[in-house]
C-alpha positions in Angstrom: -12.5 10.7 2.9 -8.9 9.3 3.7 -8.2 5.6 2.5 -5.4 4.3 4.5 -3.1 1.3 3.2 0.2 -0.7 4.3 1.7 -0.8 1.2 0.7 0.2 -2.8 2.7 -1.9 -5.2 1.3 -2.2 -9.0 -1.9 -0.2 -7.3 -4.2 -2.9 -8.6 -6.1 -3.6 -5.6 -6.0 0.0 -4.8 -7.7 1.0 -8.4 -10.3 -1.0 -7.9 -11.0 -0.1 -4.6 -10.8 3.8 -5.6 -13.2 3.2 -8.3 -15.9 0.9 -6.3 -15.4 4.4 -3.8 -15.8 7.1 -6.3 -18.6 5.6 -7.5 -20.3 6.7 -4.5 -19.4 10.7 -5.2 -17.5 11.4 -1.8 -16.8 15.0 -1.9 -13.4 14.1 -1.1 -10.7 11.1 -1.4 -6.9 11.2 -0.9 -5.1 8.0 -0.3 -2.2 7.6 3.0 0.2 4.6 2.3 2.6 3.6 4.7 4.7 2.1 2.3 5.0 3.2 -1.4 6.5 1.0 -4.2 6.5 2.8 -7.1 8.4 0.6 -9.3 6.0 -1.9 -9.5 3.3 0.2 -10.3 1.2 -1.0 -13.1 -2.2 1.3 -12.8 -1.4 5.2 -12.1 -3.0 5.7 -9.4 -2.3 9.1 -6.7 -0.9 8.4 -3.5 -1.7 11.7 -1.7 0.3 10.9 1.5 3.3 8.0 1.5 5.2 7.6 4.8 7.5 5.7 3.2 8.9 5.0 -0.6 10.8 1.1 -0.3 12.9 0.0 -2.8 11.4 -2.9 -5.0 11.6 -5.7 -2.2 9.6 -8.0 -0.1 8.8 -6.6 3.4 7.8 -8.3 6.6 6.9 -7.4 10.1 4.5 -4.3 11.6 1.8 -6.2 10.8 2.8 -7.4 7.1 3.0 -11.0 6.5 5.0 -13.9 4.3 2.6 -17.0 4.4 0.5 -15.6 7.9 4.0 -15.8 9.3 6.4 -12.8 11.1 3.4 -10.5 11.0 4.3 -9.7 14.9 7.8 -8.6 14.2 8.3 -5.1 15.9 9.6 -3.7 12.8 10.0 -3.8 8.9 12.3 -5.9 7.7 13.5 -7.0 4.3 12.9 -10.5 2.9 16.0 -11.7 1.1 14.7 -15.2 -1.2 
């Protein structure tokens, strides 16, 4: 099984996902992000595949929203606040 996320921060969400999914015995699971942020990390989780480490900033666009806003922007862009 591949889990596919936009982007892992303090992996949180991700634990608890991972262990609601192992629960279930799948005889495999590797994770894809397409962003990693590793300095936020909080729970040490594997990230199997990561398109992309980011520095430790906000990002918008590709799908990725501030507030259900700029989720349409064509790209991945940096939110300076």
């Amino acid at each position: 099984m591949l889990l596919l996320e936009d982007v892992i921060g303090t992996g949180l969400t991700l634990g608890t996902i991972l262990q609601h999914i192992e629960s279930f015995s799948p005889k495999s699971l590797k994770v894809l992000t397409l962003l990693d942020n590793p300095k936020k990390r909080r729970l040490n989780v594997t990230v199997h595949y990561s398109l992309f480490t980011m520095p430790d900033t906000f990002v918008v666009g590709y799908g990725l929203d501030y507030q259900e806003k700029y989720r349409n922007l064509p790209d991945i862009y940096e939110v300076n606040y």
